[in-house]
ZANUTI-209075 format. One record per residue (C-alpha): residue number from 0; x, y, z; chain; residue in three letters. Coordinates in steps of 0.25 Angstrom, whole numbers, plus 5000, padded with zeros to 4 digits. Example, Ala and Ser with C-alpha at 12.3 -4.5 7.8 and 13.67 -1.06 7.14 Angstrom:
2
- seq|X|Y|Z|mol|type
- 0|5049|4982|5031|A|ALA
- 1|5055|4996|5029|A|SER
***
This chain:
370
- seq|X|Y|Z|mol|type
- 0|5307|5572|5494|A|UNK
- 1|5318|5575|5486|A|UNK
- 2|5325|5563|5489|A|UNK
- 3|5313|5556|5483|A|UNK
- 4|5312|5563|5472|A|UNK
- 5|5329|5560|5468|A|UNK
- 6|5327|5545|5473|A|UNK
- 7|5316|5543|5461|A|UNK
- 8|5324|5552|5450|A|UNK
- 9|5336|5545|5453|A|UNK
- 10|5327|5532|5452|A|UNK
- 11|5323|5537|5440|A|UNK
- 12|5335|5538|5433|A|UNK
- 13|5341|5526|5437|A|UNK
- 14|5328|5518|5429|A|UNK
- 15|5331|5525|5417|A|UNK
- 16|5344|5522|5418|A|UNK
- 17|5341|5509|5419|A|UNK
- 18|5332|5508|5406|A|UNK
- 19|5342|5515|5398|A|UNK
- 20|5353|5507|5403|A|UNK
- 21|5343|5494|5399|A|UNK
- 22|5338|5500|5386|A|UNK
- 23|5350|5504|5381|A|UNK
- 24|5357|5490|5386|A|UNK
- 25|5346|5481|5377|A|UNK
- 26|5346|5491|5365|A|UNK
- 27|5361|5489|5365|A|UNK
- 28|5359|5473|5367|A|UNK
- 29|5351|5474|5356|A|UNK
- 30|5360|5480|5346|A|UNK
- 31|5372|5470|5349|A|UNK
- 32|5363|5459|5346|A|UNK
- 33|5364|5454|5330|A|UNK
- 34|5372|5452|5319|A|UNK
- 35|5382|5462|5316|A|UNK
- 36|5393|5463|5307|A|UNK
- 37|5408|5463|5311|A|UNK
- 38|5415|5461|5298|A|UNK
- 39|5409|5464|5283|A|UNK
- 40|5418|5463|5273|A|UNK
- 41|5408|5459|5263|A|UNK
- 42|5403|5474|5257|A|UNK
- 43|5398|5472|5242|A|UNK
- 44|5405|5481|5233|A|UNK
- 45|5399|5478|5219|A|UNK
- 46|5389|5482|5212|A|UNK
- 47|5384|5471|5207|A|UNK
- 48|5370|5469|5212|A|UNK
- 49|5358|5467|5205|A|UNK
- 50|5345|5473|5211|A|UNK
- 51|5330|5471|5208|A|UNK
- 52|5319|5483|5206|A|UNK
- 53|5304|5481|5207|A|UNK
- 54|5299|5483|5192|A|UNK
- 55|5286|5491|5188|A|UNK
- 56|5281|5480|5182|A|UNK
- 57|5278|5470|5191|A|UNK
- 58|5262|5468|5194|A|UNK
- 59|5263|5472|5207|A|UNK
- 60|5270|5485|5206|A|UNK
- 61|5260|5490|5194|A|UNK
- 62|5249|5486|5204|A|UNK
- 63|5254|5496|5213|A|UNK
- 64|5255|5506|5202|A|UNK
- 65|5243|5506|5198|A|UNK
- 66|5235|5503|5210|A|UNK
- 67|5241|5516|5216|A|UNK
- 68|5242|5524|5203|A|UNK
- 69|5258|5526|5205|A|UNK
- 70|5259|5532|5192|A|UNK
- 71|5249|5543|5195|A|UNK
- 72|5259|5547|5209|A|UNK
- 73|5270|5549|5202|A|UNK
- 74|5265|5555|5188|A|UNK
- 75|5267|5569|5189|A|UNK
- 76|5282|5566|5192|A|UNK
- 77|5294|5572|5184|A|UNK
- 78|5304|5561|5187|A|UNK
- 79|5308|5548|5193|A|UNK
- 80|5311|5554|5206|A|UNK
- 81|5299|5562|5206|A|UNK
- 82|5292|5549|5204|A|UNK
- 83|5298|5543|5214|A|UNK
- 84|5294|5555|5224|A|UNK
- 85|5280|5556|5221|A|UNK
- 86|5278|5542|5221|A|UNK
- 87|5286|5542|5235|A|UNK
- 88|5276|5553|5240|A|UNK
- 89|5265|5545|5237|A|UNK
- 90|5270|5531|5245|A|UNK
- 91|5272|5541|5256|A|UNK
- 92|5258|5546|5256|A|UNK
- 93|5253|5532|5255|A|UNK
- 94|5259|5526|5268|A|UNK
- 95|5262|5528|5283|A|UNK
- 96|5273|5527|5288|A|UNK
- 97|5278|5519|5301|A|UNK
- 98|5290|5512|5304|A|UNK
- 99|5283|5503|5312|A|UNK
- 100|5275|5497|5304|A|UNK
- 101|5277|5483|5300|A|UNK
- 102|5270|5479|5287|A|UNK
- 103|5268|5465|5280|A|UNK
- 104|5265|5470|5265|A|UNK
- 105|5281|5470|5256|A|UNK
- 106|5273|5478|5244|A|UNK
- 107|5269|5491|5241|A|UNK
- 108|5255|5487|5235|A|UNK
- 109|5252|5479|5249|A|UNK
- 110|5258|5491|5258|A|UNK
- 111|5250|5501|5251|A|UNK
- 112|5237|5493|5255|A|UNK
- 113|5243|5493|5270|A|UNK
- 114|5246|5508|5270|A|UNK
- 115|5231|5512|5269|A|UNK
- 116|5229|5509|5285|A|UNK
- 117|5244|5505|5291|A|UNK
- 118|5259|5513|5292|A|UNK
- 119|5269|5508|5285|A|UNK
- 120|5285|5506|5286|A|UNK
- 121|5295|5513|5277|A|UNK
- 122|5297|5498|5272|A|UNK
- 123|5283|5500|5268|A|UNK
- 124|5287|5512|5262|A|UNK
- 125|5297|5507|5254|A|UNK
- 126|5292|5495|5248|A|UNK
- 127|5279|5505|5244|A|UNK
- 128|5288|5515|5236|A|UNK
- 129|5298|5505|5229|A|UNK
- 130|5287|5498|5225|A|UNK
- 131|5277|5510|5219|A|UNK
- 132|5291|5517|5213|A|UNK
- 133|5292|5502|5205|A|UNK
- 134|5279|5501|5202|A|UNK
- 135|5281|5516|5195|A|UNK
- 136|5295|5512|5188|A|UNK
- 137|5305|5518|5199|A|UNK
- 138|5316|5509|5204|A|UNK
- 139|5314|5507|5217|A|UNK
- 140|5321|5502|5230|A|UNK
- 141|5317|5500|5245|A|UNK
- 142|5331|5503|5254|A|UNK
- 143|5334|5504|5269|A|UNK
- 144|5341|5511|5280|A|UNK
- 145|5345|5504|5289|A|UNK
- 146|5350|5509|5304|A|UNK
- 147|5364|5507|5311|A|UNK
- 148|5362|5494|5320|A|UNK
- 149|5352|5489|5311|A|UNK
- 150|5353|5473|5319|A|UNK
- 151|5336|5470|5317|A|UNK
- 152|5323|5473|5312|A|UNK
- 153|5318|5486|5319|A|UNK
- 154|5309|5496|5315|A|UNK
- 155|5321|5508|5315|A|UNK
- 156|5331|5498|5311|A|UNK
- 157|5328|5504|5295|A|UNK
- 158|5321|5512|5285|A|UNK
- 159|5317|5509|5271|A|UNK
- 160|5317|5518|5260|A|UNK
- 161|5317|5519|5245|A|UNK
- 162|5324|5523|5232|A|UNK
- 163|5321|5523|5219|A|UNK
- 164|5329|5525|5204|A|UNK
- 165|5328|5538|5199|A|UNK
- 166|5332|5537|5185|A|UNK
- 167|5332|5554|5186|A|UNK
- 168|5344|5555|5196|A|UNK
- 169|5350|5541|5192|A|UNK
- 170|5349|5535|5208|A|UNK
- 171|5342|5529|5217|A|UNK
- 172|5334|5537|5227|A|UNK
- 173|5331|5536|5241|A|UNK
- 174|5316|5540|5245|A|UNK
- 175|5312|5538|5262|A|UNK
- 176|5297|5536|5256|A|UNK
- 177|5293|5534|5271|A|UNK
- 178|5295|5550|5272|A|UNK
- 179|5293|5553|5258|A|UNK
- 180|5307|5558|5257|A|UNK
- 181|5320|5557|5249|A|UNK
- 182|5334|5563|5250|A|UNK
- 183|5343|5571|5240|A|UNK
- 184|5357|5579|5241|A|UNK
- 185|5361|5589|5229|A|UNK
- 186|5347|5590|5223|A|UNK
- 187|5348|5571|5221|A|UNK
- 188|5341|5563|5228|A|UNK
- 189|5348|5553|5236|A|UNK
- 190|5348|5537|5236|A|UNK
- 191|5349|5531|5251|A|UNK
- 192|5364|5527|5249|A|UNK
- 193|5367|5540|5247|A|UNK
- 194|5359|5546|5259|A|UNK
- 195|5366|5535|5268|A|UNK
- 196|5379|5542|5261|A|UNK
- 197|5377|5556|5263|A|UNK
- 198|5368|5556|5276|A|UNK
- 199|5354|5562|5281|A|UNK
- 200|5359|5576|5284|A|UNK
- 201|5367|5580|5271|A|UNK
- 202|5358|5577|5262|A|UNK
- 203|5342|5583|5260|A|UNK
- 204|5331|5575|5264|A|UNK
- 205|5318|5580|5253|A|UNK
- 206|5304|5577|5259|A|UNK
- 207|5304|5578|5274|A|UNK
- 208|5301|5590|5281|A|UNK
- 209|5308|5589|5294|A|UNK
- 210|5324|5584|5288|A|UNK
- 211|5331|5582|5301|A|UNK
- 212|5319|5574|5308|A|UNK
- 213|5319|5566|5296|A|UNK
- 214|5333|5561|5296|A|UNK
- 215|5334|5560|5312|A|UNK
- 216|5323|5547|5310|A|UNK
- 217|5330|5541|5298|A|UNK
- 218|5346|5544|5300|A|UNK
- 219|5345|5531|5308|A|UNK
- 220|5343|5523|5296|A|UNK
- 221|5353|5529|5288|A|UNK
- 222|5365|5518|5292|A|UNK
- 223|5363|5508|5278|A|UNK
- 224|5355|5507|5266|A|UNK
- 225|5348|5494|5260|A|UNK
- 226|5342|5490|5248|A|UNK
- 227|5335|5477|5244|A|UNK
- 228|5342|5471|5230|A|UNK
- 229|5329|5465|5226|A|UNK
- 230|5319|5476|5225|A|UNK
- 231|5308|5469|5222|A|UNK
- 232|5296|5466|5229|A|UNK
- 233|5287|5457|5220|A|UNK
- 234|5292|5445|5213|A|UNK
- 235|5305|5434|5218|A|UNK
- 236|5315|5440|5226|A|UNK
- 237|5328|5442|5218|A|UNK
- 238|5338|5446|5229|A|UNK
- 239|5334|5446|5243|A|UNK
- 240|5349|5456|5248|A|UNK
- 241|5349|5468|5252|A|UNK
- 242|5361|5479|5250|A|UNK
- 243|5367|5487|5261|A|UNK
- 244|5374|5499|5260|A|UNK
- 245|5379|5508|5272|A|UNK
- 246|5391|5519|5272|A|UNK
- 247|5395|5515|5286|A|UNK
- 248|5406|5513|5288|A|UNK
- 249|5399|5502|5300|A|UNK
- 250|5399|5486|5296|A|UNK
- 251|5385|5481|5289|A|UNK
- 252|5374|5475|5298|A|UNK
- 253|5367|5462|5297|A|UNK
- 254|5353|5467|5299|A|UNK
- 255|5343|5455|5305|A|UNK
- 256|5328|5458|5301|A|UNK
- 257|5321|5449|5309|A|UNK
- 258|5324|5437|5305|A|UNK
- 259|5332|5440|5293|A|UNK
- 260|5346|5446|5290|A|UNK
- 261|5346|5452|5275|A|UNK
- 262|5355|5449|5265|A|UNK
- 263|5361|5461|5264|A|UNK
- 264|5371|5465|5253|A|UNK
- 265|5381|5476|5262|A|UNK
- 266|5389|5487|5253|A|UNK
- 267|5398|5500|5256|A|UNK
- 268|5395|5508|5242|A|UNK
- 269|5383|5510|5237|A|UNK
- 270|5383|5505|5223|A|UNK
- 271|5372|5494|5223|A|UNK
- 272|5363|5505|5228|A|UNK
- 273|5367|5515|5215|A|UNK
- 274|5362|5506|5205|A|UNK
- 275|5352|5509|5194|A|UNK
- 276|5341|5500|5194|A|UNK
- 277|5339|5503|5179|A|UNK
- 278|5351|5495|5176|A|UNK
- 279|5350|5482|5172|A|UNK
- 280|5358|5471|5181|A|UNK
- 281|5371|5465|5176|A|UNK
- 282|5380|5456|5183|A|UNK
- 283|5393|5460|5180|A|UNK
- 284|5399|5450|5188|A|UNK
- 285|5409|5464|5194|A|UNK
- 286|5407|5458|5210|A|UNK
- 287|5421|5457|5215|A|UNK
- 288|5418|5448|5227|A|UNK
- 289|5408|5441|5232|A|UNK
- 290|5398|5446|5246|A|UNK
- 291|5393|5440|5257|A|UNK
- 292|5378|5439|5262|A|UNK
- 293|5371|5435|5273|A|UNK
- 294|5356|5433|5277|A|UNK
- 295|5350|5425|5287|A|UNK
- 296|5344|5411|5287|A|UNK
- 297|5331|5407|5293|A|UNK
- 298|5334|5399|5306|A|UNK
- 299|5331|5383|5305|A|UNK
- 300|5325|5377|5317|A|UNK
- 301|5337|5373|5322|A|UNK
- 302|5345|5386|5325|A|UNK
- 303|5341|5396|5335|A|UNK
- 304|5333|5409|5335|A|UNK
- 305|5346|5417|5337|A|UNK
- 306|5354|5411|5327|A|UNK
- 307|5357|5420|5316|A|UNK
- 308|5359|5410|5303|A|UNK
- 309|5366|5418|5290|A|UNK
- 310|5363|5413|5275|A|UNK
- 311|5375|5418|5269|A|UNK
- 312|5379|5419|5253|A|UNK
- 313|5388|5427|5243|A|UNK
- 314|5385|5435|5231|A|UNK
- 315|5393|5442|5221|A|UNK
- 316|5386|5450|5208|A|UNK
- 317|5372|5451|5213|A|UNK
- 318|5371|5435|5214|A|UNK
- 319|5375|5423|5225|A|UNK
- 320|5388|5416|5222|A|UNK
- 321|5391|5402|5224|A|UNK
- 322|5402|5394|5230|A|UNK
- 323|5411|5402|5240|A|UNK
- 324|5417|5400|5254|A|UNK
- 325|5413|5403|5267|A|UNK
- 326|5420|5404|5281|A|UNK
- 327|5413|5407|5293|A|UNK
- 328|5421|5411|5306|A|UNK
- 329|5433|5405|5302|A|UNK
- 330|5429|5391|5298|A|UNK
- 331|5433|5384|5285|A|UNK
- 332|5428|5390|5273|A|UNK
- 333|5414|5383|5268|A|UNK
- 334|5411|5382|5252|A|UNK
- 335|5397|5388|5249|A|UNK
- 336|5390|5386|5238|A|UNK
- 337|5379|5396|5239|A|UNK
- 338|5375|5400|5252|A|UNK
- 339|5380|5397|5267|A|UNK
- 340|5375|5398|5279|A|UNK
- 341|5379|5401|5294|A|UNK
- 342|5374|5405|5310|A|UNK
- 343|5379|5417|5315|A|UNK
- 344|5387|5414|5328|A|UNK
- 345|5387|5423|5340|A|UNK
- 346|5397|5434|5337|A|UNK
- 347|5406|5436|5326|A|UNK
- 348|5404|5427|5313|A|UNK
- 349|5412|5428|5300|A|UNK
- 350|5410|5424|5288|A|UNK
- 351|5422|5424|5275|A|UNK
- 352|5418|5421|5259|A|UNK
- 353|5428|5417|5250|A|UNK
- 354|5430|5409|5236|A|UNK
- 355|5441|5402|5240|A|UNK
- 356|5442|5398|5253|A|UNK
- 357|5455|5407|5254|A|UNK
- 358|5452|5423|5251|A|UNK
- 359|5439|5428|5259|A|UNK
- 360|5430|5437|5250|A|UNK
- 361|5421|5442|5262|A|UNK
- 362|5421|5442|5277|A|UNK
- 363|5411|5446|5286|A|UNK
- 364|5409|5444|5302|A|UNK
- 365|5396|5444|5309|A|UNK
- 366|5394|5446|5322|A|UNK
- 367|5383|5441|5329|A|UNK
- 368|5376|5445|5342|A|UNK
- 369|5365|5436|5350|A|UNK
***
């Protein structure tokens, strides 16, 4: 009997052994599958960038004002960031929240309608707020986190939050509408830039009751930062890049959501993210050297499902360049007039800019993994 009874347990521990073994076997499969970066030197270091706000004007965002009588939420306020609390409040209380949930709808009028029988995502969320704070004459943005190991589309792969302008502490402030919270260190509140800097647990989180369960489910998140440089949600698309900021010390990575990689605009200080948006735009030509992007180009029936084909161009103040050079792993250097494009071969792929076909400006390797 008691032979039996260490025959089954020992059974029993050999089959979970087995699936943990398996498990963690696909999991780490999984993760060395992609695009990954090997090489970037390509950082942008200038300032000179012009972003895009949603204005209060616009016939869409005066319908939302007025069809949910945003003035009224927010009349009793004492200052821009008191504005920007209440109206915050009143998203919150609005929608439900899961991170699940997928919806079709990209504007707040649209989602508000879906909220009254349906959960919503923190994208949800975001798109709501930026748009209500516009509509009300705040300067608004729609950010996100974004995890370590961020290779595709996944429900815990981000998180989207929101920052506004505050005219009354001369920033931009971070607000997680999704928990109708915000974070502040010395009596300030703080941008998400400077939450990535100074971490989750030195600095006060305002709103939540339990702190430390809080943090625990969004510390994940909390590896890089990104915002949209055209803001706007209504009208033509003036910019379709992104801007990525992270304080690690760790290489940039590619993300590819579902069938798209983003052009992402990857920096190591946080200047773009500092700029007023009261300030009227100015080229002042003060780029040094010009910068890489990539995105990735819809496959042609000819190339094959796994191919992963790269549109690539080069901006410098805030506008595509024209004429350069390109070399790609080693070969002679090809004469661009605007834009180029190339497949991204198994393992390591590296691409050089330059002016003259002599000094190289930027050079980045790719590594990717079928």
């Amino acid at each position: 009997m008691v032979k039996e009874k260490l025959k089954r347990i020992v059974c029993l521990f050999i089959i979970l052994i087995t699936i943990c073994t398996v498990l963690g076997g696909c999991k780490k499969e999984t993760m060395q599958k992609g695009v990954f970066v090997t090489k970037w030197d390509n950082y942008y270091e200038g300032k000179n960038i012009q972003f895009y706000y949603e204005i209060d004007k616009d016939t869409n965002l005066q319908q939302l004002k007025n069809d949910y009588k945003l003035n009224d939420v927010v009349k009793d306020s004492k200052d821009d960031f008191e504005k920007a609390l209440n109206l915050m409040k009143w998203v919150h209380s609005k929608m439900k929240y899961s991170k699940g949930s997928i919806s079709t709808k990209e504007d707040a009028l649209s989602i508000l309608k879906e909220a009254k029988n349906s959960t919503l995502s923190d994208k949800d969320f975001a798109i709501v707020y930026s748009q209500c704070a516009a509509s009300i004459g705040i300067y608004a943005r729609r950010g996100e986190f974004r995890v370590k190991n961020s290779q595709r589309d996944g429900k815990d792969s981000y998180y989207k939050v929101c920052e506004i302008w505050s005219d009354k502490y001369n920033k931009w402030i971070m607000l997680d509408v999704v928990n109708n919270c915000y974070m502040e260190s010395g009596g300030k509140p703080l941008s998400a830039v400077e939450i990535l800097n100074l971490g989750l647990e030195s600095i006060n989180t305002m709103g939540v009751k339990d702190v430390k369960k809080y943090i625990k489910k969004i510390k994940q998140y909390f590896y890089s930062y990104t915002i949209e440089i055209d803001n706007n949600i209504y009208g033509t698309p003036k910019s379709n890049s992104f801007i990525t900021y992270s304080n690690d010390k760790d290489l940039p990575e590619i993300r590819i959501e579902g069938n798209l990689i983003r052009p992402t605009i990857f920096v190591k200080n946080d200047n773009l993210f500092k700029k007023c948006p009261r300030v009227s735009y100015e080229n002042d030509n003060s780029d040094q050297m010009a910068t890489l992007i990539f995105s990735k180009k819809k496959l042609d029936s000819n190339e094959k499902s796994e191919d992963i084909v790269l549109n690539g161009a080069v901006f410098k103040d805030s506008g595509m360049i024209l004429g350069y050079y390109i070399s790609i792993d080693g070969k002679p250097w090809i004469e661009v007039s605007r834009f180029f494009t190339f497949t991204l071969n198994e393992g390591n792929n590296n691409i050089r800019l330059s002016k003259d076909k002599k000094d190289i400006i930027r050079e980045v390797t790719i590594e990717y993994r079928k």
